[in-house]
C-alpha positions as CSV (number, residue, x, y, z in Angstrom):
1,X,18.3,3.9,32.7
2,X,17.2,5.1,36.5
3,X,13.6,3.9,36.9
4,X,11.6,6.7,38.5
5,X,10.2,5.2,42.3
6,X,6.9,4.9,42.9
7,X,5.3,7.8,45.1
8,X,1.5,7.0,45.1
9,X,-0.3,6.4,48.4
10,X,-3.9,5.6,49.3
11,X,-5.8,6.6,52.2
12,X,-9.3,4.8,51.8
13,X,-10.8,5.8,48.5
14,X,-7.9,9.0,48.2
15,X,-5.1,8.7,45.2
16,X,-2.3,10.5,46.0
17,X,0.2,10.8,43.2
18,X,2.7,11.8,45.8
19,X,3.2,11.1,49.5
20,X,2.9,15.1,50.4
21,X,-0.1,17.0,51.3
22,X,-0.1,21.0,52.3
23,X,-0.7,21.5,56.0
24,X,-4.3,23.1,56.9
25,X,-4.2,26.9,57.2
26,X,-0.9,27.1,55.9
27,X,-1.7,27.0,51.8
28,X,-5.0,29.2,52.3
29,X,-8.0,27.4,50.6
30,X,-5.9,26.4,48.0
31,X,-7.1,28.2,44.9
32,X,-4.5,31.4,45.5
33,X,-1.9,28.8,44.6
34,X,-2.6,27.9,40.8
35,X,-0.6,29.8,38.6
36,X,2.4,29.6,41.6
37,X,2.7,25.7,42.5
38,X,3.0,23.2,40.0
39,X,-0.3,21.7,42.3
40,X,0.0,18.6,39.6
41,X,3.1,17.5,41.8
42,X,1.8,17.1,45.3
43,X,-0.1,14.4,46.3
44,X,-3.2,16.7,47.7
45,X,-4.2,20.1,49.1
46,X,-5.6,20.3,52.9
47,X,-7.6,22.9,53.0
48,X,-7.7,26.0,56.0
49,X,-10.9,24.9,58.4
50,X,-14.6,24.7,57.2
51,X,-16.7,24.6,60.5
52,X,-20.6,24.8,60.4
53,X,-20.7,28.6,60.2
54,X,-19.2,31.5,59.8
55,X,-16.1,32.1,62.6
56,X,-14.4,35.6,62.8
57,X,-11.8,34.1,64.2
58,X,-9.3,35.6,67.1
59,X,-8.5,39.4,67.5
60,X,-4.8,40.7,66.4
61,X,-2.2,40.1,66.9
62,X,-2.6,36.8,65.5
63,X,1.1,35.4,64.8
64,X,4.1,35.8,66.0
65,X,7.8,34.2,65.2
66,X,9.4,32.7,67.3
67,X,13.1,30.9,67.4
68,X,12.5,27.8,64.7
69,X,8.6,28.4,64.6
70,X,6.1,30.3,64.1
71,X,3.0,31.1,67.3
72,X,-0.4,31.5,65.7
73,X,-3.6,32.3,67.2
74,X,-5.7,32.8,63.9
75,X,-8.5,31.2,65.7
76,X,-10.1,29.0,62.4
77,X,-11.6,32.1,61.1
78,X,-13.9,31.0,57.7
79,X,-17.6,31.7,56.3
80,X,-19.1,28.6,57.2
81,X,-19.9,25.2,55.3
82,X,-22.1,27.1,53.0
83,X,-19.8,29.8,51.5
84,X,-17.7,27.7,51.3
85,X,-19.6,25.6,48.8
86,X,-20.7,28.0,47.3
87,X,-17.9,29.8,46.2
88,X,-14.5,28.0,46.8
89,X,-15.4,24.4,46.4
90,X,-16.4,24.7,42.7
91,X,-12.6,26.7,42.3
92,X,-10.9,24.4,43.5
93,X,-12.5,21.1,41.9
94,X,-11.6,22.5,38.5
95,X,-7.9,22.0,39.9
96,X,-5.9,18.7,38.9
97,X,-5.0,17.8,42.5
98,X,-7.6,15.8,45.2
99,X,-8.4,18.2,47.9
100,X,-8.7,17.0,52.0
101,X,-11.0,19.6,53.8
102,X,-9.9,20.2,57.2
103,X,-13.4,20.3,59.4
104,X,-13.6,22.3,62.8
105,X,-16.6,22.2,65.2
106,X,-17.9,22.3,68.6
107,X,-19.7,19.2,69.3
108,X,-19.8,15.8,67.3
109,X,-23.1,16.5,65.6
110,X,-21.6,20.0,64.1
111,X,-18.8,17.7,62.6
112,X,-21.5,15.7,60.8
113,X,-23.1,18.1,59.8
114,X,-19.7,19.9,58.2
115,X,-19.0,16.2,56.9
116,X,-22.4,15.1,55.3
117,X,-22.7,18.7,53.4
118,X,-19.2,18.6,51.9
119,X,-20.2,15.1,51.1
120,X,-23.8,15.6,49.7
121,X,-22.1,17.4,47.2
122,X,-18.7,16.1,46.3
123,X,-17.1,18.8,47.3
124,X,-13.8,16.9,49.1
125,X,-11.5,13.8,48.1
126,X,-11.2,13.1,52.0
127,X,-11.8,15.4,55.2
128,X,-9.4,15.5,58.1
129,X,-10.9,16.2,61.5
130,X,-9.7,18.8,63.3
131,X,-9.9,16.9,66.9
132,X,-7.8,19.5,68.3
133,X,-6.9,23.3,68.0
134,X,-5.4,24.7,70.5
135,X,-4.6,28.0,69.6
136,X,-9.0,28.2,70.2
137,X,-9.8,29.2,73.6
138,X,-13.0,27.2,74.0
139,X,-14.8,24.1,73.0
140,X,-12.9,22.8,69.8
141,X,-10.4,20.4,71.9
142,X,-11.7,16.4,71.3
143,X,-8.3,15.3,70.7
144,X,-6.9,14.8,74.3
145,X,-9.7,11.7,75.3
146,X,-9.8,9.0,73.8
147,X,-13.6,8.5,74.1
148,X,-14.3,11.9,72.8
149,X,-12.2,11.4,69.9
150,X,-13.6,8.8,69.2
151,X,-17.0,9.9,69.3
152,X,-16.2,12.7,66.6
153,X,-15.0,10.0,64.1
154,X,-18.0,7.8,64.5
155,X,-20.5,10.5,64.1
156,X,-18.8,11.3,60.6
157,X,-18.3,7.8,60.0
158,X,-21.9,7.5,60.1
159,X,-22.6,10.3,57.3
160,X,-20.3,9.6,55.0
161,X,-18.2,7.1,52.8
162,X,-15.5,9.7,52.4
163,X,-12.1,8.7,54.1
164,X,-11.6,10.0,57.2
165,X,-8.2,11.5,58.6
166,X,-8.3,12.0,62.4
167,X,-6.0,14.4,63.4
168,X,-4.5,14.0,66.6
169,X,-2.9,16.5,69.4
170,X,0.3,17.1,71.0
171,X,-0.2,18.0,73.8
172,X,-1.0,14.2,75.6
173,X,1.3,12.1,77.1
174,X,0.3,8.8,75.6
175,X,-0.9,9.4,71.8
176,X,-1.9,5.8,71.4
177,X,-5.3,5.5,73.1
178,X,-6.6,8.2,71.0
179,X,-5.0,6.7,67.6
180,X,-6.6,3.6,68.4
181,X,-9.5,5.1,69.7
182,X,-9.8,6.9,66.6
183,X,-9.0,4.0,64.3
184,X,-11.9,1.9,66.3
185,X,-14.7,4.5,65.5
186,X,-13.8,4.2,61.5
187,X,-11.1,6.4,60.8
188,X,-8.8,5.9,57.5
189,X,-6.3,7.7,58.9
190,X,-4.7,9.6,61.7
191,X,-2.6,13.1,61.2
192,X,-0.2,14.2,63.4
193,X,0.3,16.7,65.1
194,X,-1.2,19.2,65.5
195,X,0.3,22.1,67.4
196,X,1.9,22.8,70.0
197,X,0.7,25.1,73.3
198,X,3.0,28.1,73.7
199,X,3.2,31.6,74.5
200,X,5.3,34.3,73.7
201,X,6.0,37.8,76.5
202,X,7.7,41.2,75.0
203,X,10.0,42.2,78.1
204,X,9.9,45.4,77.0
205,X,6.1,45.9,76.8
206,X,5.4,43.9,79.8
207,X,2.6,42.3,77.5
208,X,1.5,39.0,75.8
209,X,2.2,39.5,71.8
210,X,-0.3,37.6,71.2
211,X,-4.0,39.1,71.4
212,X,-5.3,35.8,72.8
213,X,-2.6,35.1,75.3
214,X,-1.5,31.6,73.4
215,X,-1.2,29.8,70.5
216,X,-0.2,26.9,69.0
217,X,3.2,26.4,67.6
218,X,4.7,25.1,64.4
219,X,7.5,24.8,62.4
220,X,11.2,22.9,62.6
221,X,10.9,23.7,66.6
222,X,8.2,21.5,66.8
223,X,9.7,18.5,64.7
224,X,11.2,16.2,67.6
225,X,7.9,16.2,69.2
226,X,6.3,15.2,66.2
227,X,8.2,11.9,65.4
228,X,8.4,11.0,68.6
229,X,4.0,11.0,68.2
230,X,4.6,9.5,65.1
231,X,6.7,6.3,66.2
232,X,4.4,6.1,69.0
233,X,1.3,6.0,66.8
234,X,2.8,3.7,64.3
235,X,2.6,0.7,67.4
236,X,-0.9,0.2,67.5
237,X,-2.7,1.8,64.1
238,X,-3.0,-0.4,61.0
239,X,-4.4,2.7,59.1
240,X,-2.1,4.6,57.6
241,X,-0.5,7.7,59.0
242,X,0.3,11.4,57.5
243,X,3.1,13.1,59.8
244,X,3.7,16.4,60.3
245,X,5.2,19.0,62.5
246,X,8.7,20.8,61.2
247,X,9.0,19.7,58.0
248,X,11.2,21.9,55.9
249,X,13.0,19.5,53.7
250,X,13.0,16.2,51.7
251,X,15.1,14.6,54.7
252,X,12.9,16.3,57.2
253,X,9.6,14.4,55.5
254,X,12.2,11.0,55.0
255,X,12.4,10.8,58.5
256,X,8.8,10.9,59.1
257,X,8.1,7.9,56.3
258,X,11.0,5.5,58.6
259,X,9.0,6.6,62.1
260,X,5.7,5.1,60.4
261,X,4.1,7.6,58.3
262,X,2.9,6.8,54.7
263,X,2.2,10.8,53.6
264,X,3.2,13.8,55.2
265,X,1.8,17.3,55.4
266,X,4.4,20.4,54.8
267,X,2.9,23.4,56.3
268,X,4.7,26.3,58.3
269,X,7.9,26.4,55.7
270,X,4.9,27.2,53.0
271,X,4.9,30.9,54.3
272,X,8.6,31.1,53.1
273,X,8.7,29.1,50.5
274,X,5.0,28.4,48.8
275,X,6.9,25.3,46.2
276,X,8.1,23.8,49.4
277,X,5.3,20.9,49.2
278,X,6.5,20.0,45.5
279,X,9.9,20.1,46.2
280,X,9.9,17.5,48.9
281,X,7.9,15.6,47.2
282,X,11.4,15.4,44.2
283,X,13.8,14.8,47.0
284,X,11.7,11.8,48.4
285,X,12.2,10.6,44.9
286,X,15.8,11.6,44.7
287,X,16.4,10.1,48.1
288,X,14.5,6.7,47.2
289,X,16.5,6.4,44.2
290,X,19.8,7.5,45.1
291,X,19.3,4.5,47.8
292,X,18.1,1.9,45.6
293,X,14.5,1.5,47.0
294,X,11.9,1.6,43.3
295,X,8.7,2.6,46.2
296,X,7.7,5.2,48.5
297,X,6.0,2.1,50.7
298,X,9.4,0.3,50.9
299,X,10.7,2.8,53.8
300,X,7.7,3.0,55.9
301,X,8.1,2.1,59.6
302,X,11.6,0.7,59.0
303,X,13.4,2.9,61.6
304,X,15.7,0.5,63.2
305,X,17.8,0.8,66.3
C-alpha cells in the first residue's frame, strides 16, 4: 500500500498542512472562497493588504492582460486595520485553514502598528510584509535597500511574536542583501517575489491602458525571474522560504521546492481557476510519490547541476 508523503511545513509558530499558500490580492480576503475551495486542503490563505487605514486604492483601469500575465495597478485598496477586524477577521477565523495577513504601509512604525493590532487580537496565524508594491506610485517601496528592509522587520519584530514573512522585490539585482538583511532583523521567512514593473501602450489609442501608467506584473511570464530570486535567496537564508511568481501547476510549484523554497504561494492562475491552490497542493503529493520521496522537505534545495 502507497504511503501518502508528508506535506506539513512550519514557518515559526505556523502549521501548514500543505506546502501552498494563496498569493495576496489574488484569493480576495478569503471568506468569498468557502463553499468553492476545499480551504481544508491548502496549507494557508494570504490575505489582500491590511494597511493602517482605509486606501481607495488606484483609479481604472486597474488590470490589464498581457501575453502569459496579467498588469495590475489595484493600488492595495482596503478599509484599514480596523474594518478589517471588525468585520472580516472574525469570518475568516471561523474557517479550518491558518490565515497570513499581507500588511502594507508607509513608514516602519505604520507596519507596527498594522502588526501589533492584528496581534492584540489574534486575528492572523503569521503576517507577510509587504516590503515592496510596485504597482503604488509612492512611498510603499522598502524592499529594494537592504537597511530599510530591514528596518520594517525589526520594528514588527519588536511588537509581536507572530512569524514574520518578509516579502521581497524583483526588481533588484542582488536579492541576497535584503534576504539576509531581512533574516538579521527577525524575520521567519522571506516571500518571493513580488511583481514585476511593467507597462502596457494601446497603438491604436495612443494611450497607457493602464490609469496609473504601470503596474506590476504576474503570472507564468514572470516565473523565470522568480526562481532565479529564489535560488539566489536560498545561498544565504537559513529561514525558510515561500516562492512565488508564475505558478500554474504542480510542476511549476516542484520547481520552486528544488530552487530552495519550503512553501509556495499560487496567485495569478486563481483568477482562472479559484481550486488552483488545492490542486497543486495533490500533484506535489502525486509527484513526491510517484518518485519515491515519503516528505515534502526531502526535495528542498536539491536542484543539482
Amino acid at each position: 500500500m502507497m504511503i501518502e508523503p508528508g506535506l506539513s511545513v512550519r514557518i515559526g509558530s505556523l502549521n501548514m498542512r500543505t506546502p501552498v499558500t494563496t498569493g495576496a490580492g489574488t484569493f480576495g480576503s478569503g471568506v468569498e472562497m468557502e463553499g468553492v475551495v476545499d480551504l481544508t486542503r491548502i496549507g494557508a490563505l494570504t490575505v489582500t493588504a491590511v494597511t493602517a487605514r482605509p486606501r481607495l486604492g488606484n483609479p481604472p483601469v486597474r488590470m490589464v492582460e498581457t501575453a502569459s500575465g496579467l498588469l495590475n495597478a489595484v493600488g492595495l485598496p482596503n478599509g484599514g486595520v480596523d474594518s478589517y477586524l471588525e468585520e472580516t477577521a472574525p469570518r475568516l477565523r471561523r474557517l479550518d485553514v491558518p490565515v497570513i495577513v499581507n500588511v502594507a504601509g508607509e513608514s516602519p512604525e505604520d507596519f507596527a502598528y498594522v502588526v501589533r493590532r492584528l496581534s492584540e487580537v489574534g486575528a492572523a496565524d503569521a503576517v507577510e510584509l509587504n516590503l515592496s508594491c510596485p504597482e503604488v506610485a509612492q512611498g510603499l517601496d522598502f524592499g529594494t535597500d537592504p537597511k530599510r528592509a530591514g528596518e520594517v522587520v525589526a520594528a514588527c519584530r519588536r511588537v509581536t511574536a507572530l512569524p514574520l514573512i518578509a516579502k521581497l522585490a524583483a526588481g533588484v539585482a542582488d536579492v541576497r542583501p535584503i534576504a539576509k538583511a531581512a533574516e538579521e532583523a527577525g524575520a521567519d521567512a522571506v516571500s518571493l517575489i513580488n511583481v514585476v514593473v511593467g507597462t502596457s501602450i494601446d497603438a491604436r489609442a495612443r494611450r497607457f491602458r493602464l490609469a496609473a501608467r504601470r503596474g506590476g506584473l504576474s503570472g507564468p511570464a514572470i516565473k523565470p525571474i522568480a526562481l532565479y530570486h529564489v535560488c539566489r535567496a536560498a545561498e544565504v537564508v537559513a529561514v525558510p522560504i515561500i516562492g512565488m511568481g508564475g505558478i500554474a501547476s504542480a510542476t511549476d510549484a516542484v520547481e520552486f521546492l528544488l530552487a530552495g523554497a519550503s512553501a509556495v504561494a499560487v496567485g495569478t492562475i486563481n483568477f482562472v481557476n479559484p481550486n488552483a491552490a488545492a490542486e497543486v497542493a495533490q500533484g506535489i503529493a502525486e509527484y513526491l510519490a510517484e518518485n519515491g520521496f515519503t516528505d515534502v522537505r526531502d526535495i528542498v534545495g536539491t536542484v543539482s547541476g
